[in-house]
SEVO-254027 format. One record per residue (C-alpha): residue number from 1; residue in three letters; x, y, z. Coordinates in steps of 0.1 Angstrom, whole numbers. Layout:
BEGIN
 seq type  east north    up
 NUM  Ala     X     Y     Z
...
This chain:
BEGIN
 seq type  east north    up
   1  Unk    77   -84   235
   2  Unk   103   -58   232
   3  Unk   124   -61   203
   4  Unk   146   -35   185
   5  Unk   131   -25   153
   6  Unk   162   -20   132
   7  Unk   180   -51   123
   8  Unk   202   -56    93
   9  Unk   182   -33    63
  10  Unk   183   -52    38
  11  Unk   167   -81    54
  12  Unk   136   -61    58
  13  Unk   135   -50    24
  14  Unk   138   -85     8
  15  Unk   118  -102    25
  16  Unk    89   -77    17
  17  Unk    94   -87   -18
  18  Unk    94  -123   -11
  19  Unk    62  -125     8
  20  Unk    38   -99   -10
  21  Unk    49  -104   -45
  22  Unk    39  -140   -45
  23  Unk     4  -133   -41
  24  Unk   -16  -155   -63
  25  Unk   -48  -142   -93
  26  Unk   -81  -154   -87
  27  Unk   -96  -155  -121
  28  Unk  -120  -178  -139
  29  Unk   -98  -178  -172
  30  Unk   -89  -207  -191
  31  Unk   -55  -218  -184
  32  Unk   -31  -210  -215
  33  Unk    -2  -231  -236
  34  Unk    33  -213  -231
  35  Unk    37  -207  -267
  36  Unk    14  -178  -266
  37  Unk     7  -167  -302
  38  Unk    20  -130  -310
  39  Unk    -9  -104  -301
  40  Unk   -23   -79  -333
  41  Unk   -50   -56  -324
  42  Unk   -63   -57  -364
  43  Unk   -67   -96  -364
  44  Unk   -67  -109  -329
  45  Unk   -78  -141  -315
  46  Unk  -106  -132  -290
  47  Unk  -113  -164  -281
  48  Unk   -80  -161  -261
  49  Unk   -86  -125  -244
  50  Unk   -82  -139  -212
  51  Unk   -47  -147  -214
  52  Unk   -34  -115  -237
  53  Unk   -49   -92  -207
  54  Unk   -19  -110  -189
  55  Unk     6  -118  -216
  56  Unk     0   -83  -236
  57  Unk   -13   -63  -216
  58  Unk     0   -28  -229
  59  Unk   -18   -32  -265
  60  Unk   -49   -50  -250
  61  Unk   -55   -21  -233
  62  Unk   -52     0  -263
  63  Unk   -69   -19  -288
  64  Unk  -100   -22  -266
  65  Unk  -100    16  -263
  66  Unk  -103    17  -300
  67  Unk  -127    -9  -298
  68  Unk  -151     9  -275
  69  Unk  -153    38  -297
  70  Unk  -169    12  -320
  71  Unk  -195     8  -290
  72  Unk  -179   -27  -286
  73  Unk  -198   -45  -310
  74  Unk  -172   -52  -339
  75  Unk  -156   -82  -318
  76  Unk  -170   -85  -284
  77  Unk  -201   -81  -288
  78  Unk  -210   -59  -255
  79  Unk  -194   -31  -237
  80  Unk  -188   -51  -205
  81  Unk  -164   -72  -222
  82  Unk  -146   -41  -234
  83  Unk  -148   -29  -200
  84  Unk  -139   -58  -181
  85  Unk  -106   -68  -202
  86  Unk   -95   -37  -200
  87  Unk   -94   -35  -162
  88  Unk   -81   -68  -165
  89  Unk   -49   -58  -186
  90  Unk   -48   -27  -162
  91  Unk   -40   -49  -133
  92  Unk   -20   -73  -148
  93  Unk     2   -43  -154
  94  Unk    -3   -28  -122
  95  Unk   -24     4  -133
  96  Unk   -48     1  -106
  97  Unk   -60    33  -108
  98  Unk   -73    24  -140
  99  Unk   -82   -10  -133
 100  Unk  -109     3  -109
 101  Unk  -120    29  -129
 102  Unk  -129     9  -159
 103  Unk  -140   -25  -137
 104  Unk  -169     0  -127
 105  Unk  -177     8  -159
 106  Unk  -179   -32  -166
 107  Unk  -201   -37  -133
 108  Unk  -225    -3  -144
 109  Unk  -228   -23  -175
 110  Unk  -244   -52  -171
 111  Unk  -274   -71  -154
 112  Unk  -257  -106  -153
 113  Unk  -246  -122  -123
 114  Unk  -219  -143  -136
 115  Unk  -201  -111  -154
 116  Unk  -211   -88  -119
 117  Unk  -191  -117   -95
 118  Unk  -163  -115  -121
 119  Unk  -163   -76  -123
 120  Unk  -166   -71   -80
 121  Unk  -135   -97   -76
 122  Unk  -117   -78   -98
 123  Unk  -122   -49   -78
 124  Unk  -120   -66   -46
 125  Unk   -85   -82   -57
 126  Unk   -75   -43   -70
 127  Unk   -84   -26   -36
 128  Unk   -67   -54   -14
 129  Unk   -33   -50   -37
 130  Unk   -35   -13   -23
 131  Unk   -44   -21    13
 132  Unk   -76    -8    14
 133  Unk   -91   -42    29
 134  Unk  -126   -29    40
 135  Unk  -136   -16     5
 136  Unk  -119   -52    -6
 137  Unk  -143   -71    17
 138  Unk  -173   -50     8
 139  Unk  -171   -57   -30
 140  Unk  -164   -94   -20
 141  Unk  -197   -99     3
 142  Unk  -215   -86   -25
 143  Unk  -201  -111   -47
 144  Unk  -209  -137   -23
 145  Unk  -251  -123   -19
 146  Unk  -252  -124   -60
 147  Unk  -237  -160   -57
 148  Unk  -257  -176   -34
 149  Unk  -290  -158   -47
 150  Unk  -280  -169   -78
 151  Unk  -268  -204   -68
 152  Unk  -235  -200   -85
 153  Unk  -214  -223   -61
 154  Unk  -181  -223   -80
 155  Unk  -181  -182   -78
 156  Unk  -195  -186   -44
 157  Unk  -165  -207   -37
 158  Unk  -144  -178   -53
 159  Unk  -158  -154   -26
 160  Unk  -147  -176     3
 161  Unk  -116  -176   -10
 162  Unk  -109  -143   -14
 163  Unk  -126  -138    20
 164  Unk  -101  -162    31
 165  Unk   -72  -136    16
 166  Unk   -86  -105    29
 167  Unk   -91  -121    66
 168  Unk   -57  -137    67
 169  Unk   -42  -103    55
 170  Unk   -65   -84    85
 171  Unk   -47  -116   110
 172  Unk   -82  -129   116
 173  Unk   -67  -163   111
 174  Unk  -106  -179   130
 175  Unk  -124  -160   103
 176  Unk  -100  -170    71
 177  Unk  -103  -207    82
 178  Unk  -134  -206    84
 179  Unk  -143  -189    47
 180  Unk  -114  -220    34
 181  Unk  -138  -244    48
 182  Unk  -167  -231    35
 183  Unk  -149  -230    -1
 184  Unk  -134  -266     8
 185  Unk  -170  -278    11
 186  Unk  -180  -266   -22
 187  Unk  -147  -277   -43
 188  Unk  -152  -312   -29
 189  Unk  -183  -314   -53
 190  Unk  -168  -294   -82
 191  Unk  -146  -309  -115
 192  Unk  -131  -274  -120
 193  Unk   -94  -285  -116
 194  Unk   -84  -244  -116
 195  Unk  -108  -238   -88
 196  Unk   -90  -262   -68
 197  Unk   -58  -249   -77
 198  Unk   -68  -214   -65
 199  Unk   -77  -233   -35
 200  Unk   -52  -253   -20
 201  Unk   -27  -224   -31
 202  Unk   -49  -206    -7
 203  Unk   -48  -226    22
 204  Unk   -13  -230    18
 205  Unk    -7  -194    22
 206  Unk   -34  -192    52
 207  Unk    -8  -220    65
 208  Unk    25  -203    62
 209  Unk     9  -170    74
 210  Unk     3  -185   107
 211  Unk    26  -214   114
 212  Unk    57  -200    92
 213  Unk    89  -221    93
 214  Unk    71  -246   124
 215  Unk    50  -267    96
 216  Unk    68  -254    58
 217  Unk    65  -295    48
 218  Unk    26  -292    53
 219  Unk    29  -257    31
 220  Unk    47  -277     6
 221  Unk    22  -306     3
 222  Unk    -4  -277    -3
 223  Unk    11  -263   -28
 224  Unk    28  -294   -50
 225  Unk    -7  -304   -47
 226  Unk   -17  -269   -61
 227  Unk     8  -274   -90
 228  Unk   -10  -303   -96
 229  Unk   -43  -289  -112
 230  Unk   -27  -258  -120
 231  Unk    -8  -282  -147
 232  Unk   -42  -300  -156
 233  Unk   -55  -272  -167
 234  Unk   -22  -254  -185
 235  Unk   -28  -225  -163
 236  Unk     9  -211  -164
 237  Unk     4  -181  -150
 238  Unk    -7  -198  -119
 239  Unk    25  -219  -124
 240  Unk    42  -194  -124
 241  Unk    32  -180   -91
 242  Unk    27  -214   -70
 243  Unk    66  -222   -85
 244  Unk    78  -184   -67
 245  Unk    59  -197   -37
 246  Unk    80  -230   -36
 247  Unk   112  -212   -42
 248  Unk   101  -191    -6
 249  Unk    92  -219    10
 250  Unk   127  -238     6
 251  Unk   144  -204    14
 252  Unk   130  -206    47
 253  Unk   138  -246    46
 254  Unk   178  -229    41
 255  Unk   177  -249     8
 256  Unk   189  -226   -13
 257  Unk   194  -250   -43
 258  Unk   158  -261   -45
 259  Unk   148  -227   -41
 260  Unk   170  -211   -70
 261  Unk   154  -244   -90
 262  Unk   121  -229   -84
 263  Unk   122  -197   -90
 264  Unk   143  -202  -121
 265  Unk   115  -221  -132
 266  Unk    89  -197  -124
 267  Unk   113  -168  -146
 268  Unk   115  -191  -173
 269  Unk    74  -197  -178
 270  Unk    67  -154  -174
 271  Unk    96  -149  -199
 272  Unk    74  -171  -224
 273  Unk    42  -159  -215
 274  Unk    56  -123  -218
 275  Unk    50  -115  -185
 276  Unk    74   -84  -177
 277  Unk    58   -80  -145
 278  Unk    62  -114  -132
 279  Unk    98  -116  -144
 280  Unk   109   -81  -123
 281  Unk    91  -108   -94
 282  Unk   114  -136  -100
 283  Unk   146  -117  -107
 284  Unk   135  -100   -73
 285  Unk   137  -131   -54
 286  Unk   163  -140   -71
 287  Unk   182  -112   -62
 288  Unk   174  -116   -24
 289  Unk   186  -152   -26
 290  Unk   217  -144   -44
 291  Unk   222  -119   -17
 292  Unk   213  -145    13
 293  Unk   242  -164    -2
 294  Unk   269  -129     3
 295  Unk   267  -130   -36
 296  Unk   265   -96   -35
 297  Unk   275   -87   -70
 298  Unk   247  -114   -88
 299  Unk   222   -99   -65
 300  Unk   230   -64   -79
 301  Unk   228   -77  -116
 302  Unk   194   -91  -105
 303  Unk   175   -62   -89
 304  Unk   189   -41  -118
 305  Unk   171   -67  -143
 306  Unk   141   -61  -126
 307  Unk   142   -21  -122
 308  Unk   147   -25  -162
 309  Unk   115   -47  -166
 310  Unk    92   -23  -137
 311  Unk   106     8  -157
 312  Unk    92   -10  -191
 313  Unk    58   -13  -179
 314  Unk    55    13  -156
 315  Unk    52   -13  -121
 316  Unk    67    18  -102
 317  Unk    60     2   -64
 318  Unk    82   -23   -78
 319  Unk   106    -2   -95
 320  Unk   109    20   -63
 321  Unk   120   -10   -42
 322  Unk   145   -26   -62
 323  Unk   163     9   -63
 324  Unk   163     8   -27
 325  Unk   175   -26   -27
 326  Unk   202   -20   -52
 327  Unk   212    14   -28
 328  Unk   214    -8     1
 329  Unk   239   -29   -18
 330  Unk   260    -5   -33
 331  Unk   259     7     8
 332  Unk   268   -23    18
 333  Unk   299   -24    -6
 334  Unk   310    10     7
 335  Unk   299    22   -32
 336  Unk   296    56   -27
 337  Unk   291    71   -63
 338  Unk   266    40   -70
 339  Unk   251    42   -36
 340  Unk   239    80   -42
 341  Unk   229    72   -76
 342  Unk   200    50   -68
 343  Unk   193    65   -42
 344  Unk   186   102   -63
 345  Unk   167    77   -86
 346  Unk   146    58   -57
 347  Unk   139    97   -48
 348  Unk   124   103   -78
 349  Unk   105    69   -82
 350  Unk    86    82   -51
 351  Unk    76   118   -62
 352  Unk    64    97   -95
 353  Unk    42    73   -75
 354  Unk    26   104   -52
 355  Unk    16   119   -85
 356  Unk     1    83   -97
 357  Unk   -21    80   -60
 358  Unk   -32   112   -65
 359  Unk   -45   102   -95
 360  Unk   -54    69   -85
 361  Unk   -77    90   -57
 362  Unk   -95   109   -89
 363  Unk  -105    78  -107
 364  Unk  -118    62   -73
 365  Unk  -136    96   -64
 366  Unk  -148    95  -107
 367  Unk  -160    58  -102
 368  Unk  -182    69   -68
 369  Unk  -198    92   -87
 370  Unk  -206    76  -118
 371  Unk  -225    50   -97
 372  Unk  -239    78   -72
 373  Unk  -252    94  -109
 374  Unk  -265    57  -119
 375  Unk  -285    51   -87
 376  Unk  -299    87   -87
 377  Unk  -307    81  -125
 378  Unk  -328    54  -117
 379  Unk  -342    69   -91
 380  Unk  -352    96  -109
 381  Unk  -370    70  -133
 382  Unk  -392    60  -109
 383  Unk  -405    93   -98
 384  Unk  -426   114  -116
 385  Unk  -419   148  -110
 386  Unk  -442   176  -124
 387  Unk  -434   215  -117
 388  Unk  -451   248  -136
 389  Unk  -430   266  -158
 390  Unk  -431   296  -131
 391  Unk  -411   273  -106
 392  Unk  -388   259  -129
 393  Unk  -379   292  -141
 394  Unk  -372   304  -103
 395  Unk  -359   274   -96
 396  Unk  -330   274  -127
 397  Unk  -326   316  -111
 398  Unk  -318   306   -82
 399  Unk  -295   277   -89
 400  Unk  -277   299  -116
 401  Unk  -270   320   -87
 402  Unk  -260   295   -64
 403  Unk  -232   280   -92
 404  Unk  -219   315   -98
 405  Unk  -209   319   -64
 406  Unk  -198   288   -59
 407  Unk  -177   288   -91
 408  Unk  -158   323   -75
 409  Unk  -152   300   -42
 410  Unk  -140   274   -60
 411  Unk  -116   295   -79
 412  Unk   -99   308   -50
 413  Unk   -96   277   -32
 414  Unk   -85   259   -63
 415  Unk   -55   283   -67
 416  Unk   -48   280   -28
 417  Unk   -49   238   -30
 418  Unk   -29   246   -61
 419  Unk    -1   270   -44
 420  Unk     1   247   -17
 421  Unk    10   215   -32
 422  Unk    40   235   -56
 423  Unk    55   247   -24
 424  Unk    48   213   -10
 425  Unk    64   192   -39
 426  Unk    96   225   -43
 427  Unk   100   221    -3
 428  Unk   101   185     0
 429  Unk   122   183   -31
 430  Unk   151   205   -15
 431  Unk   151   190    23
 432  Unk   152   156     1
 433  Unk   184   165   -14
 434  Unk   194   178    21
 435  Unk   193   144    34
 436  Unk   214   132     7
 437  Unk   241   154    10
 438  Unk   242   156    47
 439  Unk   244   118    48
 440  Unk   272   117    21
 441  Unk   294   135    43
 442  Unk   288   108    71
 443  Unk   294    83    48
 444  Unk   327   100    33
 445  Unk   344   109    64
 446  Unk   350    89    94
 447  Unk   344   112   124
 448  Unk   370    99   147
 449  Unk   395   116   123
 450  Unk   375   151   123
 451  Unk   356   155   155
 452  Unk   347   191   146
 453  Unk   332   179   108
 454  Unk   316   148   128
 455  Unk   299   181   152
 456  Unk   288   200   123
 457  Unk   272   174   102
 458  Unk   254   159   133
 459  Unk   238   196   139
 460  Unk   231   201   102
 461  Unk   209   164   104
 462  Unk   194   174   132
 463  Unk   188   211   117
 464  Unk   175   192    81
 465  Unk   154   169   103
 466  Unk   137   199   122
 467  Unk   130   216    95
 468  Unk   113   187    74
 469  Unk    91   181   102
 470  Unk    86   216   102
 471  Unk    72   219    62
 472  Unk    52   188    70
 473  Unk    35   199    95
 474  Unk    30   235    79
 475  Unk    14   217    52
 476  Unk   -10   195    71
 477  Unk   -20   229    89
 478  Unk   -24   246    56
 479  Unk   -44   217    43
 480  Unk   -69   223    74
 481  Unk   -76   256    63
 482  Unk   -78   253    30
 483  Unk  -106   220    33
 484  Unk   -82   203    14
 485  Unk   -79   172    43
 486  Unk  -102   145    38
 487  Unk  -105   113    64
 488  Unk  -106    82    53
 489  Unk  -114    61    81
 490  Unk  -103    24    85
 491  Unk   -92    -6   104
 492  Unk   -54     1   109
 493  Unk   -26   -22   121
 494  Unk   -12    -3   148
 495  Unk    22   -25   148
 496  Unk    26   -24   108
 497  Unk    14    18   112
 498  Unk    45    24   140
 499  Unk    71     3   117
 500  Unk    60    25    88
 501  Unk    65    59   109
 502  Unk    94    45   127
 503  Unk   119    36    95
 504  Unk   122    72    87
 505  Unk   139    79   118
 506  Unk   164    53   113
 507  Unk   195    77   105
 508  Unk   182    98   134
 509  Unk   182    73   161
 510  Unk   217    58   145
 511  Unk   231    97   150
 512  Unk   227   101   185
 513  Unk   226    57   193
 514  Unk   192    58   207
 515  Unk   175    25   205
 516  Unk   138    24   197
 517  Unk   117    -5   214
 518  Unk    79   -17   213
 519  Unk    51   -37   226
 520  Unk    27   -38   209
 521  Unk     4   -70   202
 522  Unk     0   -78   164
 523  Unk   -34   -84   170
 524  Unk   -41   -45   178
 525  Unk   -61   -25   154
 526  Unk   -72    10   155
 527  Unk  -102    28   135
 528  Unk   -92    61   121
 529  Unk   -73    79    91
 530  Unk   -40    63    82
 531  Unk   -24    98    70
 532  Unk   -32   117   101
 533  Unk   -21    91   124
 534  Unk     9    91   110
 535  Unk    14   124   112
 536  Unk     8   119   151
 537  Unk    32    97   155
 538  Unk    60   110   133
 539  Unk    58   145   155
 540  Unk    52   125   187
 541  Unk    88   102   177
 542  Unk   104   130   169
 543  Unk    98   152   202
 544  Unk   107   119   218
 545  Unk   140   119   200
 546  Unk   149   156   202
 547  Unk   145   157   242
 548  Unk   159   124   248
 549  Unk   199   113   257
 550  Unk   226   100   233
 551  Unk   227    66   242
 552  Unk   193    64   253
 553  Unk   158    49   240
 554  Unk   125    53   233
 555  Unk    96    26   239
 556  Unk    66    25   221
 557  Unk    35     4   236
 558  Unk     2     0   230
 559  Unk   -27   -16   256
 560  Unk   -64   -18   255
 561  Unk   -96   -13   276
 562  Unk  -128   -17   270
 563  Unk  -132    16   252
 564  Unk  -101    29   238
 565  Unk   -66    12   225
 566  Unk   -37    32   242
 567  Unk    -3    39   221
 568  Unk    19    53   242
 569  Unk    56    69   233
 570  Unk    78    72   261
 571  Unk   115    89   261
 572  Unk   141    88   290
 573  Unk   149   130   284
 574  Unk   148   159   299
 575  Unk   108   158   307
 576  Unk    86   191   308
 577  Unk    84   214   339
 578  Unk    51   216   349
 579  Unk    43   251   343
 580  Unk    46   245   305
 581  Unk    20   210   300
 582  Unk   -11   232   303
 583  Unk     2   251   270
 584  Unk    12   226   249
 585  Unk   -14   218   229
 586  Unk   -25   254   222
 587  Unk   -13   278   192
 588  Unk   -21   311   215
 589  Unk    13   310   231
 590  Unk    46   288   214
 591  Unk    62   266   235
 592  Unk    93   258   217
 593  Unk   125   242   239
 594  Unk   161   231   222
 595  Unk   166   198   220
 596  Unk   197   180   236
 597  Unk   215   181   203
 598  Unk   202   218   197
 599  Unk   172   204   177
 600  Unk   146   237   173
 601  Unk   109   236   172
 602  Unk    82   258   165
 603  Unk    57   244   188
 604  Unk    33   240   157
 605  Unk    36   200   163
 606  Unk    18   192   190
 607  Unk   -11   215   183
 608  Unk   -16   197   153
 609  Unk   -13   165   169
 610  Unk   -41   173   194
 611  Unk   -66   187   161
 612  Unk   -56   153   141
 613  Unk   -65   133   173
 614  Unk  -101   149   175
 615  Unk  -106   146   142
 616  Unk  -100   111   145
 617  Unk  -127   109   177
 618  Unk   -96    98   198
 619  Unk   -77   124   224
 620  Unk   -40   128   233
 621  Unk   -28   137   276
 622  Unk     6   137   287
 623  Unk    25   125   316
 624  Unk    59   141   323
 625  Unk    90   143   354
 626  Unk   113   168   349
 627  Unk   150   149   339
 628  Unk   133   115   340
 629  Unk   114   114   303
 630  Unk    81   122   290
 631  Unk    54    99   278
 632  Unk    24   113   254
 633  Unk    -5    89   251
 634  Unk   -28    90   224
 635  Unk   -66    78   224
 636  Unk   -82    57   199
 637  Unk  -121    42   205
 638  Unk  -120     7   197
 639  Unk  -158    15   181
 640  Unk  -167    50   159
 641  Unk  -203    46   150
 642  Unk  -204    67   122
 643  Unk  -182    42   101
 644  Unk  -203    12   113
């Protein structure tokens, strides 16, 4: 299937919104009356936790704090329940860093199957809303083993479904039917009208994932039926979410007025219940419906409605992309002043959220170890070790020893990991604001009038572009030396991982009118780290780009043999002579050619593309004719052991 990547922007933008955000909660809560009583942390109504961890999240999350420094006994009785609503609030707000930190705690604290099912899907739920899917199913299979050892069937149905979610995310679309079925089995027994809400809202989504705009009446059925037990049970939150589904759903039906109906609906039960989080949702898809409709202006008010309620409560993913919507408006509008404006602030949301995943990463890597100290503290339990006090005394000498010297190690590496990321951040910063200035001269000034401005700024993008690539790659070189690169190995979409890499050429390709083009299946997945790959392919795109033609392309496809899956990015340029292949991928001699457009490189790239691939257990050759294009093909085994 080749297809160009780059349509309209905006349509890929809103339509992210539109078909992520409307991801229904699993949760065993109650469901809750829309005239939600006002939350006080000195006289609150526990009896009703459940739906403050959604409705007032913020001072849940503080009040339980305070509450666990009374060892939660004064109101909750147990430290779970601290635990638990806490990560609760925390992902109702989007914190998931926290959310998984403290659902830990909650699991680490208690022997109970019921409250370990409801701790694991929490986590499960946390780790699929970051895209970490094989953590997600882990935590979900052993929510299903407690279930069925337990004979819990409503949890075990619970499982399935959240099986169902992960699958259908993964496009196993056999194995998510299958896990519906299993749940449908057991909800066909059950009188829990919320479990059956959960349900059909799930196999509605299962439904639209594969079959789309072919069957939306079926979709519908599903999910009136949905709204049907939802509203047994008063579970407005859920109401909430099935109504933004709707709204979708008669988007795609080109119904606009149905749609508004719904998801004005939808705003009006989270603006109730509080929910500042689910409101910056509907005014998103408002927004993107106002905008279907050329109401450019309503859409505008929209998006910055919702960037007002993410900034509120911190929801910066959220935040970040209705700036980037609003910029493409303003864009669109021929805007300039407001167009840079959100732009500059999109720039910032997205040094804000590298600093929250960082920290994000140090609560996961906290959690791991807490339960690594639990396990080995039990352990320990059951052993009975006996030494004299001769070999405990060598034995504390010699580990004394041992931490001094690793303590002076870790000094020096600490302030090399520490010099690297301020350069890092300063470096990125500047090129950043580069980009913004070089591309508000294109925007400005039409080139036709000033071919020698329309000259320089192409060779200063192409100069900015060189040397970002350049600083990235510097710092993924430093990071090798300095042991600060870690791999993280995973099942990877290979078409949603090119997209990703690809949309940060798209001024690039626009400058010299090179059309990008794929093949690749969307059933292809790849095992390996997701940062290094794309560090591959961004160096790999943007060789391809420097050496090729105005007015050319590039094609990007991907095949499979037994072993290995194949991605291969081929340009129509100026090729590589044949005495300079064999030092490519070495740093003993540079091989750096000019571009068509006068790009420079420093031949850094492709060395570090070759030490990324082995790291990965994959390899990278290259085929090349001299003024007919190059094509680099990179390696990854369909199987690495080591990760099972």
């Amino acid at each position: 299937m080749n297809n160009n990547l780059f349509s309209h922007p905006i349509n890929k933008i809103l339509f992210r919104f539109i078909f992520i955000l409307t991801a229904p909660c699993i949760a065993f809560a109650n469901g809750s009356d829309t005239n939600v009583p006002l939350f006080h942390c000195d006289e609150p109504d526990w009896s009703k936790f459940a739906v403050y961890t959604q409705t007032h999240n913020e001072q849940v999350h503080i009040c339980l704090l305070n509450e666990i420094e009374n060892h939660g006994k004064k109101y909750l009785k147990t430290p779970y329940n601290c635990y638990f609503y806490i990560a609760q609030a925390d992902y109702y707000r989007a914190d998931h860093g926290n959310c998984t930190h403290y659902a830990q705690k909650a699991l680490n604290a208690t022997n109970k199957p019921r409250d370990s099912i409801m701790a694991l899907l929490l986590l499960s739920r946390t780790y699929r809303a970051n895209d970490d899917l094989s953590t997600a199913q882990s935590y979900t299979l052993q929510t299903l083993n407690i279930a069925q050892r337990s004979s819990l069937d409503e949890e075990r149905a619970f499982a399935y479904i959240e099986l169902a979610r992960i699958n259908y995310t993964l496009n196993d679309s056999l194995k998510a039917t299958e896990y519906l079925d299993q749940a449908g089995n057991i909800i066909e027994n059950t009188e829990n009208q919320n479990l059956k809400g959960v349900y059909y809202y799930q196999k509605a989504r299962v439904q639209h994932w594969y079959e789309g705009k072919t069957n939306l009446d079926e979709v519908v059925a599903q999910l009136l039926k949905s709204l049907e037990y939802f509203e047994a049970t008063a579970n407005h939150t859920e109401i909430a979410t099935t109504l933004d589904f709707l709204g979708s759903c008669y988007w795609r039906k080109d119904e606009y007025g149905q749609a508004q109906s719904y998801y004005e609906k939808s705003l009006s039960i989270r603006k109730k219940l509080g929910n500042n989080y689910g409101q910056a949702i509907s005014y998103n898809n408002l927004a993107g419906l106002s905008y279907k409709q050329s109401n450019i202006q309503q859409a505008i008010k929209y998006y910055k409605k919702s960037a007002e309620l993410s900034k509120s409560i911190d929801a910066f993913e959220l935040l970040q992309l209705s700036y980037a919507n609003i910029t493409v408006m303003y864009e669109s509008e021929k805007i300039l002043d407001s167009t840079m404006l959100y732009f500059r602030k999109e720039i910032a949301v997205m040094d804000t959220l590298k600093v929250r995943q960082r920290t994000e990463l140090v609560y996961d890597l906290q959690t791991k170890y807490e339960t690594r100290e639990k396990e080995q503290q039990i352990k320990a339990q059951k052993q009975q070790l006996t030494y004299s006090g001769l070999t405990m005394g060598l034995l504390l000498l010699t580990v004394g020893l041992i931490y001094r010297l690793y303590r002076q190690k870790t000094q020096v590496n600490n302030f090399k990991n520490q010099l690297f990321s301020i350069i890092g951040h300063d470096l990125r910063g500047m090129t950043a604001q580069l980009h913004v200035a070089q591309r508000s001269i294109e925007r400005t000034h039409k080139p036709l009038q000033d071919p020698k401005l329309a000259k320089s700024t192409s060779k200063m993008g192409a100069i900015i572009e060189g040397l970002t690539g350049f600083i990235e790659n510097v710092l993924y070189w430093g990071a090798t030396q300095t042991d600060r690169l870690f791999f993280d190995y995973q099942k990877l979409h290979v078409d949603r991982l090119v997209s990703i890499v690809a949309a940060n050429f798209k001024y690039d390709l626009a400058r010299k009118n090179i059309a990008l083009k794929k093949d690749i299946p969307q059933d292809f997945h790849i095992y390996a780290d997701k940062n290094t790959v794309q560090v591959v392919i961004r160096n790999l795109l943007s060789n391809a780009l420097k050496f090729s033609e105005p007015n050319s392309e590039i094609f990007i496809q991907a095949i499979q043999n037994p072993n290995y899956t194949l991605v291969k990015i081929k340009d129509s340029g100026i090729g590589i002579p044949p005495d300079k292949i064999p030092q490519l991928f070495t740093t003993n001699k540079t091989v750096s050619t000019k571009g068509t457009k006068g790009e420079k490189g420093t031949g850094l790239g492709l060395w570090l593309c070759k030490e990324m691939m082995t790291k990965n257990k994959g390899k990278i050759s290259v085929e090349s004719t001299p003024n007919e294009g190059t094509c680099f093909i990179l390696y990854f085994p369909n199987h690495i052991e080591s990760n099972g």
